[in-house]
Every structure is written in C-alpha cells, then in structure tokens.
C-alpha positions as CSV (number, residue, x, y, z in Angstrom):
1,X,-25.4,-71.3,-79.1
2,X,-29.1,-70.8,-79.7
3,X,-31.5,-68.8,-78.0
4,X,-35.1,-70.8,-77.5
5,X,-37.8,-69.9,-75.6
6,X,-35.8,-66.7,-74.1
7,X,-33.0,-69.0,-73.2
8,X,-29.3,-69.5,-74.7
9,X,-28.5,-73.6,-75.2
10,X,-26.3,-75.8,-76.6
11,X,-27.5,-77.9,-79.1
12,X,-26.4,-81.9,-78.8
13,X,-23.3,-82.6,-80.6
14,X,-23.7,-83.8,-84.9
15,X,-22.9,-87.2,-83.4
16,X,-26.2,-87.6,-81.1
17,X,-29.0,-87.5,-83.0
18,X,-31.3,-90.0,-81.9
19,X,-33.0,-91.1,-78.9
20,X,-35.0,-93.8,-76.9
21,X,-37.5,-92.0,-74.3
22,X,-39.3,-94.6,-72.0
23,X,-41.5,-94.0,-69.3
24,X,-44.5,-94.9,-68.2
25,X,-46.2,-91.9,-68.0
26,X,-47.1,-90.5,-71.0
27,X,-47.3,-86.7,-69.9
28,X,-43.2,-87.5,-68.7
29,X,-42.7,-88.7,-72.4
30,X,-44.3,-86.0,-73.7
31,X,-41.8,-83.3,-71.8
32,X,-38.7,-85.2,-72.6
33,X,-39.7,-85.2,-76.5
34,X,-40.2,-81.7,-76.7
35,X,-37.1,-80.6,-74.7
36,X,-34.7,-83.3,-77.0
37,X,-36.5,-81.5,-79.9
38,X,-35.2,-78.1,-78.7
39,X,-32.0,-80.0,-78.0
40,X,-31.4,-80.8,-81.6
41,X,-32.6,-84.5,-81.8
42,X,-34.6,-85.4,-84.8
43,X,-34.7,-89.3,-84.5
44,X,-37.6,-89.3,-80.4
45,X,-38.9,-93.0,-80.5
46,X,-40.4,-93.8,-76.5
47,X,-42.5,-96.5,-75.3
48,X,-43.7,-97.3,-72.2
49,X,-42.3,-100.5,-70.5
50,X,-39.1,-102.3,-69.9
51,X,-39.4,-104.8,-71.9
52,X,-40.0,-102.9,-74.9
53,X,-37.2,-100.4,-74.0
54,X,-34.5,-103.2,-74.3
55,X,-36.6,-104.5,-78.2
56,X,-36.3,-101.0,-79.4
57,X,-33.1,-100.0,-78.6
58,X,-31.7,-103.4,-79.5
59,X,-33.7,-103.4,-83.3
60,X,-33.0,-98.9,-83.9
61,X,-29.7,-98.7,-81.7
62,X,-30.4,-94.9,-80.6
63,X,-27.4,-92.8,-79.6
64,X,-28.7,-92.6,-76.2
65,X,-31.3,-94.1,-74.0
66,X,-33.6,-92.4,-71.2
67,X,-34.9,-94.8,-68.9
68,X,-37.5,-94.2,-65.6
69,X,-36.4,-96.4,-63.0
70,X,-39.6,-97.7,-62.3
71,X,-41.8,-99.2,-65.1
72,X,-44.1,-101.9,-66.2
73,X,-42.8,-105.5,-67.2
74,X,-39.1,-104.8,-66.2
75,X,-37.5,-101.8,-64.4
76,X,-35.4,-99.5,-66.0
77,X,-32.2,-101.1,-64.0
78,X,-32.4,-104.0,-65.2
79,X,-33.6,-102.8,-69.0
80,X,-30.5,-100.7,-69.2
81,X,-28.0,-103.8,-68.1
82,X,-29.4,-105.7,-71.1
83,X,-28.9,-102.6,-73.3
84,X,-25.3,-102.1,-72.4
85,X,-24.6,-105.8,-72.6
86,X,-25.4,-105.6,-76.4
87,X,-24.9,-101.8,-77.3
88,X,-22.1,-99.4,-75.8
89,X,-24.1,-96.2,-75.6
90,X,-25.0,-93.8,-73.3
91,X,-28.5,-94.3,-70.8
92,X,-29.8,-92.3,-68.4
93,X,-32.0,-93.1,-65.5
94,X,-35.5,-90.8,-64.7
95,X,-36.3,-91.6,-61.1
96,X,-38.0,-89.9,-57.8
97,X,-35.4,-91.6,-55.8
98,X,-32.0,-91.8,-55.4
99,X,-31.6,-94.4,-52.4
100,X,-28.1,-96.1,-52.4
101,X,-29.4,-99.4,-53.4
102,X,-30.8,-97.6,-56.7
103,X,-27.7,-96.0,-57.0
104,X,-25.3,-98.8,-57.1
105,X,-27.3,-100.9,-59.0
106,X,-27.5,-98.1,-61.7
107,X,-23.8,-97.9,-61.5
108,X,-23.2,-101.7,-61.7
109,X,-25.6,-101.5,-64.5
110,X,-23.6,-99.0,-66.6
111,X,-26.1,-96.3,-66.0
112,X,-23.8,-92.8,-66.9
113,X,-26.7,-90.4,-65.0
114,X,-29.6,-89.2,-63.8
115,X,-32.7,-87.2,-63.7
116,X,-34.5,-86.6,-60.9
117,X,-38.7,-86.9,-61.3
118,X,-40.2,-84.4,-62.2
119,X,-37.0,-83.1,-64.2
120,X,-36.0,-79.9,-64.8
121,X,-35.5,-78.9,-68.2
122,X,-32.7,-77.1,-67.6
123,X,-31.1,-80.6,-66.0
124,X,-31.2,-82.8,-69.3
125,X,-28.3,-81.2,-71.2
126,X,-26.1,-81.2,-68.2
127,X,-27.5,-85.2,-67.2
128,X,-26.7,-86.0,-71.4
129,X,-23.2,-84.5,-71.2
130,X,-22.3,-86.7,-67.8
131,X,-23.8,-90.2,-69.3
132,X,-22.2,-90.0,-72.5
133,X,-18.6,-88.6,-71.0
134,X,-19.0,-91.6,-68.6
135,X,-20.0,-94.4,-71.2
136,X,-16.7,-92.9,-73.1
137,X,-14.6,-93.4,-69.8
138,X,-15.8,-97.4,-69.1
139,X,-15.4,-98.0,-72.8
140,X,-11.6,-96.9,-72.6
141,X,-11.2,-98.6,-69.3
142,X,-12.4,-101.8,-70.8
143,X,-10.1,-101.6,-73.7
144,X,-6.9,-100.7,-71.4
145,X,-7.5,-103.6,-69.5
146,X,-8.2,-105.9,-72.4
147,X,-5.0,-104.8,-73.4
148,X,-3.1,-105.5,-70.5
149,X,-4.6,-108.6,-70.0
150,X,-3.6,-109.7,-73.8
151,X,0.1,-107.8,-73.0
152,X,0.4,-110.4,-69.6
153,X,-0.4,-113.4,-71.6
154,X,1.7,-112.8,-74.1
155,X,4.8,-112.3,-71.3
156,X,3.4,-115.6,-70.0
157,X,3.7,-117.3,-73.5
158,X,7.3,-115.6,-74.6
159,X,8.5,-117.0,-71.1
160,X,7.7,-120.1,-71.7
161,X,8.9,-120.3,-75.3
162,X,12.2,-118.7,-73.8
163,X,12.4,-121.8,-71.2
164,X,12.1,-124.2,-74.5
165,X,14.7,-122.7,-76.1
166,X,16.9,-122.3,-73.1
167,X,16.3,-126.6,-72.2
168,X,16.4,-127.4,-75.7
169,X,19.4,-125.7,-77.3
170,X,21.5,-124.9,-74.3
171,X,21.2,-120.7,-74.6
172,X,20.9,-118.5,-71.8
173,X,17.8,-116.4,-71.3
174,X,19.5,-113.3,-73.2
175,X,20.1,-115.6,-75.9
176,X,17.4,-117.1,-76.3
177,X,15.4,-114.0,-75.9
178,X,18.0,-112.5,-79.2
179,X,16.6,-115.7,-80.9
180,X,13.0,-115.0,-80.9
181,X,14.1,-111.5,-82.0
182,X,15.8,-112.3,-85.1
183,X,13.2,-115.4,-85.5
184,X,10.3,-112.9,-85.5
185,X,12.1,-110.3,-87.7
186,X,13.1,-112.8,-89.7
187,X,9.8,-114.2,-90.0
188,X,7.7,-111.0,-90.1
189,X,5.7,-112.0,-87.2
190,X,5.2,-110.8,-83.5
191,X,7.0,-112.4,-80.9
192,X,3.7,-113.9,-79.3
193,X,3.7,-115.7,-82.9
194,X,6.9,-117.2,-82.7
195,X,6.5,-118.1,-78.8
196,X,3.1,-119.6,-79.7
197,X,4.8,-121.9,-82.7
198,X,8.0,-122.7,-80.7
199,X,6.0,-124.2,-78.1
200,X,3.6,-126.3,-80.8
201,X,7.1,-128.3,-81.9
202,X,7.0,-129.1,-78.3
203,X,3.4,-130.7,-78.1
C-alpha cells in the first residue's frame, strides 16, 4: 500500500504499466492522467477521437484502454470493438449514461467496465480491477470452447476412421478402436493423426 494525497491505494499490478486515455475533453484527460500517475502507470498516451483511439492502441498496444463513449469521428463502442478484434486487453468505457442499449452494446463489444462522467477518483482502481478480471474471463472462455470444438471434431474424424476400418478389414468397433491405438503408439502420433491419414487411403 501507499499513502497519496492523505489516502492509502494500491498501486496497478508490475504487469499494467501503460495506458491509452481518450476523451474528448481535454480537462477529463487531464484528471484521468494524473490519477493513472498516482496509480503507478508511467507509459499515459490520450487523444481525443475514435478514430485515433483504435490507430494508437493498434501501433503502442497499451495494457489497457479508457474510452468515453461518446466522441468525435467514431464512438467509443464501436472504437473498442475494433480494438479487441486485434488486441486482447482490457478497455473501459467513460460515459454520462448507462441506458441498456449502451450497456449491451458495450458488452457485445468486449467492454470489461465502466466509469461514470464525471468520475470519481476513487472509482478508477475498482473499474481497472473489473475490466481486466473480465477480459481474463472471455479470454479463457474463448480458449475452452476452442478446445472443445477442436476435441468434437476430432471425435467426428476418429469415428469415421473407425467406420473405415470396421468396412474395410472386417473388425468390430473395439477393435478397430485397439488398432488406431497401437497405430498411433506405434507411430508416435495422436489418434486425430492416424484417423486423418486412414481416411486419405480412402480418397
């Protein structure tokens, strides 16, 4: 803990160093920066528009983003969806209102939290703990279901192999299931492998 300005804080993490401020209002920039500051980031870029939210972020790739909802060239909605198409980090939204169509299309958008205009200061820390704890979350859920989804089609290709095997050679499902076994110890390979090159001999 460290005690600024007569209050105790936690300073960000080692890991977060940097971040993207964009608003524009410069007097809201101004604010964030000097709270980050206190909150141990030493990397503060900000600019002032959607447009060239998404070019910085995209060409300095900032630990986290801080977005207003409501800006110049492109909102901050749509800003943040192009972010997190390209780079799987945390963004926050700054906005006066939190109707339910904002709301959902921040959470379809991969927006992790919020900040309500005009900010607290003592709201950033806990709004920077939420977004990156939920960008952590998606990114996990993402890889568990591209791991099931590679886990069913490799069922679906072992099946198939299985019924080759089965037509072919005369075994019975057991059987031919102990055949890709031995095949893929044999072999050193996975049984996707062998599935995959028992059903090539059959193209």
């Amino acid at each position: 803990m460290e005690k600024i300005a007569g209050k105790n804080i936690n300073k960000v993490v080692i890991s977060l160093r940097s971040v993207l401020v964009c608003d524009d209002e410069p007097i809201i920039r101004m604010s964030l920066k000097n709270k980050l500051k206190e909150l141990g980031f030493d990397e503060i870029r900000e600019c002032g528009d959607g447009e060239q939210a998404v070019a910085t972020a995209l060409s300095t790739m900032p630990d986290i983003v801080i977005l207003d909802v409501s800006m110049p060239k492109k909102d901050g909605i749509t800003a943040a969806r192009e972010i997190r198409q390209r780079l799987k980090i945390p963004i926050i939204l700054l906005t006066a209102c939190c109707d339910p169509d904002t709301v959902r299309r921040a959470k379809e958008s991969g927006i992790g939290g919020f900040l309500a205009k005009p900010f607290r200061e003592q709201d950033l820390w806990p709004a920077i703990e939420l977004a990156c704890a939920h960008a952590d979350e998606v990114e996990t859920l993402k890889e568990e279901v591209e791991d099931l989804r590679e886990t069913l089609e490799s069922r679906k290709v072992i099946e198939k192999a299985k019924g080759v095997l089965m037509r072919n050679q005369g075994l019975s499902e057991p059987e031919a299931f102990r055949r890709m076994q031995k095949l893929a110890m044999d072999k050193r390979k996975s049984m996707r492998q062998i599935a995959e090159a028992i059903l090539l001999t059959e193209s």
